[in-house]
C-alpha positions in Angstrom: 106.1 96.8 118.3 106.9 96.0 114.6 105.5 95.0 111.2 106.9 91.7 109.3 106.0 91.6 105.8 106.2 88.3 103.7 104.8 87.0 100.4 107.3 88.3 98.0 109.2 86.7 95.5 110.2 86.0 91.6 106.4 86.0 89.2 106.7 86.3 85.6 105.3 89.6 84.1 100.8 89.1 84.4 101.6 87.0 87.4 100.2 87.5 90.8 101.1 88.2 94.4 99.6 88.4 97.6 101.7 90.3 99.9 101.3 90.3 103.8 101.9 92.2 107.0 101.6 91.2 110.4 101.2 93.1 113.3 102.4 92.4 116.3 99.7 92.3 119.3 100.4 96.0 120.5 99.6 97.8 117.0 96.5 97.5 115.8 95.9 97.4 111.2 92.7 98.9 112.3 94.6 102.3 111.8 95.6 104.2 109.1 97.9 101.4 106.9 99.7 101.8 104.1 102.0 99.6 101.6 104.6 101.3 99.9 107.6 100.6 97.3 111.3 101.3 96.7 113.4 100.5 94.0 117.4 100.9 94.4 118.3 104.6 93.7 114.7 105.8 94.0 112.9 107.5 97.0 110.1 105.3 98.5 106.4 106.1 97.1 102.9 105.4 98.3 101.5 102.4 96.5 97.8 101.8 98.6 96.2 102.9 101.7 93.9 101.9 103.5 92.1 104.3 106.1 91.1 103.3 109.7 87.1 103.8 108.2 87.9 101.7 105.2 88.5 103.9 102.3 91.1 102.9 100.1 93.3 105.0 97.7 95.9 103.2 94.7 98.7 105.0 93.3 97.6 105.7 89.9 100.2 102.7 87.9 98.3 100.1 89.9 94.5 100.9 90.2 93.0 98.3 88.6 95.8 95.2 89.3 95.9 96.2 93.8 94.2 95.6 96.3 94.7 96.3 99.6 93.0 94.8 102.4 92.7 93.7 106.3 91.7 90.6 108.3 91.4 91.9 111.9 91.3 88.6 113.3 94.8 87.9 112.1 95.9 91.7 112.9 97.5 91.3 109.5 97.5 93.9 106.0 97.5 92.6 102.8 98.1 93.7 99.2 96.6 91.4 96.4 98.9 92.6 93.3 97.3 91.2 89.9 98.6 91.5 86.4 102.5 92.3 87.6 104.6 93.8 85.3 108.1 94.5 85.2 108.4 98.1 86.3 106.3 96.8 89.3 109.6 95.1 90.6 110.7 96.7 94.5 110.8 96.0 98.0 107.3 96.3 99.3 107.4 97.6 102.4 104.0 98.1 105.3 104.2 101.3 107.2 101.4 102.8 110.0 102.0 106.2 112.4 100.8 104.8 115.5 101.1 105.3 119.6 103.5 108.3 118.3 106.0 106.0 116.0 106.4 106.0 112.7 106.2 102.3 112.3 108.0 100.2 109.0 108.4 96.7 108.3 111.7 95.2 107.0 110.7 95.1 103.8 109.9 92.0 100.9 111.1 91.7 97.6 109.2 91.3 94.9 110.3 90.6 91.2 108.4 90.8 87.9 110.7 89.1 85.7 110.5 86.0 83.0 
């Protein structure tokens, strides 16, 4: 079972993102989901979640710029990120508690640079 994020990368500051996370076939995003960040030398915080009925909360620096969302066709999570600033710069990383594991993905990279 495991999560592969991808989408990351180098956008200049009020660019945009869309970050992704597939699931493999044995966890489903219909769960619980949530995207979180980490920069170097910080601890790792909760950016969005998404609830298995829907509801949606945003860390309070992004509300506004996020958006976090599912396709359950694809089986994949997804993080629209608008209006990226500098401070927004981390490893994004997907993360469900599922079948008893506490489930991360390797983590992407993104950059908010010019």
């Amino acid at each position: 079972e495991h999560l592969v994020e991808s989408g990351g990368g180098l956008v200049q500051p009020g660019g945009s993102l869309r970050l992704s996370c597939a699931a493999s076939r044995r966890i489903s995003i219909m769960h619980d989901m949530g995207w979180y960040r980490q920069v170097l030398g910080k601890e790792r915080e909760l950016v969005a979640r998404i609830t298995a009925g829907g509801s949606t909360t945003y860390e309070e620096s992004v509300k506004g710029r996020f958006t976090i969302s599912r396709d359950r066709a694809r089986n994949t999570l997804y993080l629209q990120m608008n209006s990226l600033q500098p401070e927004d710069t981390a490893v994004y990383y997907c993360r469900t508690v599922q079948m008893g594991h506490d489930l991360w993905g390797q983590g992407t990279q993104v950059t908010v640079s010019s």
